[in-house]
C-alpha positions in Angstrom: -10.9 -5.4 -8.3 -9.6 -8.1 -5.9 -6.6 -9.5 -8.6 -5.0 -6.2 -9.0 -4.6 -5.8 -5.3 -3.4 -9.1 -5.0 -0.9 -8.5 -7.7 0.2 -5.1 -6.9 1.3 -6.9 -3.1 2.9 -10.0 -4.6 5.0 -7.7 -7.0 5.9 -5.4 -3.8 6.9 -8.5 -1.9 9.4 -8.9 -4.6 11.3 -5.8 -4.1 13.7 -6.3 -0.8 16.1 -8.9 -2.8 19.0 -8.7 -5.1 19.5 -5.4 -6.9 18.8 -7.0 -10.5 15.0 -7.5 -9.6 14.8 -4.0 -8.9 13.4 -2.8 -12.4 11.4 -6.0 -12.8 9.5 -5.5 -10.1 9.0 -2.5 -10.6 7.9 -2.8 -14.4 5.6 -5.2 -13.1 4.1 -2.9 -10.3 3.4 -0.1 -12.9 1.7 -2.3 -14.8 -0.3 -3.4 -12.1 -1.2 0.1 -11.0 -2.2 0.7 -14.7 -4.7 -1.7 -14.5 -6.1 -0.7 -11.3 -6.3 3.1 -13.2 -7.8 1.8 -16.0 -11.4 3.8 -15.9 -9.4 7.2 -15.2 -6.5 6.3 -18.3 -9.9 5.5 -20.0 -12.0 8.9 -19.2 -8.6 11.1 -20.4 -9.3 12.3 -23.4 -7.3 12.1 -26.5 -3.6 11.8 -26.0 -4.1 12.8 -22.5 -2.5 10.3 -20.1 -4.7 10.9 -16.7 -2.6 13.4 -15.1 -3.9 12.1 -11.9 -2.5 8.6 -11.9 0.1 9.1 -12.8 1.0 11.7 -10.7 0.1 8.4 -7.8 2.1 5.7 -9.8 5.3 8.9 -9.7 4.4 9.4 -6.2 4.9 5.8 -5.4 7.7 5.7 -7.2 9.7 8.2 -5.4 8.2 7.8 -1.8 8.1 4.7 -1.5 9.9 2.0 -4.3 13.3 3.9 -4.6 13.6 4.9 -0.4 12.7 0.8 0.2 15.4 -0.2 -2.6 18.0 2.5 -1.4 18.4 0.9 1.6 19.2 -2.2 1.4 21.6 -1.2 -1.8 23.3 1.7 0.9 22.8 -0.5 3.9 23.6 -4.1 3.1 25.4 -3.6 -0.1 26.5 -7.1 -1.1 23.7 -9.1 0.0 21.5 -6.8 -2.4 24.2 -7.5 -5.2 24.5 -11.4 -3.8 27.3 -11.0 -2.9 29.0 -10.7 -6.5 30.3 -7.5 -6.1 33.0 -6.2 -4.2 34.6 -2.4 -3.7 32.8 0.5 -2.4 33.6 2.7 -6.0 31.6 0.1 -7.7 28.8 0.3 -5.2 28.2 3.9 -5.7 28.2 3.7 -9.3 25.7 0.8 -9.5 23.9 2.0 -6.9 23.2 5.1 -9.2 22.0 3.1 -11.6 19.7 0.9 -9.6 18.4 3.9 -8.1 17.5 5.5 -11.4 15.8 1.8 -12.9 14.1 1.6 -9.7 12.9 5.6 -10.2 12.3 4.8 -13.6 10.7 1.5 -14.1 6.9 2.0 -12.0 6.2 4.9 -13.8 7.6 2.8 -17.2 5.3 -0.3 -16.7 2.5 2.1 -16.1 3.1 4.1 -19.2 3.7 0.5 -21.5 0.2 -0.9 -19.8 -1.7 2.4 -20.3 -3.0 2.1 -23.9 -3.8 -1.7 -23.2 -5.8 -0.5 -20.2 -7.5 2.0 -21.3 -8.6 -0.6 -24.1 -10.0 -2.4 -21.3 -7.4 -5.9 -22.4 -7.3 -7.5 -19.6 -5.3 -10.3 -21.5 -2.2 -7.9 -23.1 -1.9 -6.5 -19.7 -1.2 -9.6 -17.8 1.4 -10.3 -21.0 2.8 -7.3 -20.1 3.5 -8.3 -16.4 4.0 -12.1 -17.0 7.9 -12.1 -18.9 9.0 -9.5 -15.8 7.6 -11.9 -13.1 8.9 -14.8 -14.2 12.3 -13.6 -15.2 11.9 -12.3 -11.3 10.7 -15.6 -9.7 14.1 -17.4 -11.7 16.4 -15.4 -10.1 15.2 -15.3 -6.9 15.2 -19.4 -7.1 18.5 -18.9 -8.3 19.9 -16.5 -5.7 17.6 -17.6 -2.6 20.7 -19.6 -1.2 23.1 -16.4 -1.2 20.0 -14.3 -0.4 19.1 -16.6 2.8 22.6 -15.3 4.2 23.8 -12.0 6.0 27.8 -11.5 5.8 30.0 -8.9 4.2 31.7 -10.1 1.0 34.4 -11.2 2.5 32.6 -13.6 5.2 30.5 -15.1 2.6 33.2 -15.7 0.2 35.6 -16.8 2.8 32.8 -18.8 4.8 33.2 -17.2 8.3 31.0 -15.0 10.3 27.9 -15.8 8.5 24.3 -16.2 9.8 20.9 -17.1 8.8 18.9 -14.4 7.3 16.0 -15.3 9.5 16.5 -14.0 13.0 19.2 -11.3 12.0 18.6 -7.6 11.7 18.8 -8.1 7.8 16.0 -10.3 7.7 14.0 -8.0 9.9 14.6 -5.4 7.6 13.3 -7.3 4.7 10.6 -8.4 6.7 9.4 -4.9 7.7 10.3 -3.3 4.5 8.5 -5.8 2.3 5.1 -5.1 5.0 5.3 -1.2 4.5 6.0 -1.2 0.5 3.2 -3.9 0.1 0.3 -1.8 2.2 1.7 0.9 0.2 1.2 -0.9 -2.7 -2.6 -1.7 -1.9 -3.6 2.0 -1.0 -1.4 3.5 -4.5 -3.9 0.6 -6.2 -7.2 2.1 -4.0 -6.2 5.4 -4.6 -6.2 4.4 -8.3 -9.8 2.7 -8.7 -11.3 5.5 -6.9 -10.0 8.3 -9.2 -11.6 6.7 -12.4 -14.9 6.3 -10.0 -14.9 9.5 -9.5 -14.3 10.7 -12.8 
């Protein structure tokens, strides 16, 4: 189904800004998948949660959502935190945290959507996705001007040695990353409708 794919990119493209977004998004991107696995969760048989999806959403999950995320959090620490956080001992310890939301949350959303899938509720599903997403989109607005910037802490808060995300390595970082995690996005979703067509 066209929608699904379409959601399960915009929800991807969501995921190379600040680290609070990170277990939004990825809520939203396991409900997303749910939906697209829908006729597999629906063919499992009694409690049993299609092995094989989830196995995918995990798969996703761990190849692909928490690598993307751990980058920019290892990489370009304070624009990922908007540049509200200073002191590498702080870093690691909420970059450990991130890391587990981010680990956790795709596999969460799925799990949450699953029983409203396999229903076939199209409606409760998108519920599911809407508060996530739009708590997203706010802070996003909120944070694009810090976001739109690459400096360390101290340039950004001192107002020297800044420059435009667009054109700097950072933005073509968040360019590229948000292209690979959003094909990878689609083909998890494919992957997904074919299993319950096969089953």
């Amino acid at each position: 189904m066209r929608p699904l794919s379409s959601t399960a990119a915009f929800c991807a493209l969501f995921w190379p800004v600040p680290a609070p977004l990170v277990p939004l998004v990825g809520f939203a991107l396991g409900v997303a998948f749910a939906w697209a696995a829908r006729d597999d969760i629906a063919g499992g048989a009694g409690g049993r949660l299609a092995a094989p999806s989830l196995a995918v959403v995990l798969l996703f999950a761990l190849l692909v959502f928490v690598p993307a995320c751990g980058y920019f959090l290892i990489f370009e620490p304070a624009w990922a935190y908007l540049y509200a956080v200073e002191g590498a001992r702080r870093f690691s310890a909420l970059n450990l945290m991130t890391l587990s939301l981010a680990l956790a949350s795709v596999p969460g959303g799925f799990l949450a959507a699953a029983p409203h899938a396999r229903a076939q509720r199209a409606l409760e599903v998108a519920r599911l996705a809407i508060a996530p997403t739009a708590l997203g989109l706010v802070l996003l607005l909120t944070g694009l001007p810090r976001l739109s910037v690459k400096a360390t802490y101290a340039q950004f808060h001192g107002d020297f040695g800044t420059e435009p995300l667009a054109g700097s390595s950072l933005g073509w970082a968040v360019l590229w990353a948000a292209l690979v995690t959003s094909a990878a996005a689609l083909y998890a979703a494919a992957v997904l409708r074919r299993l319950g067509r096969r089953g």
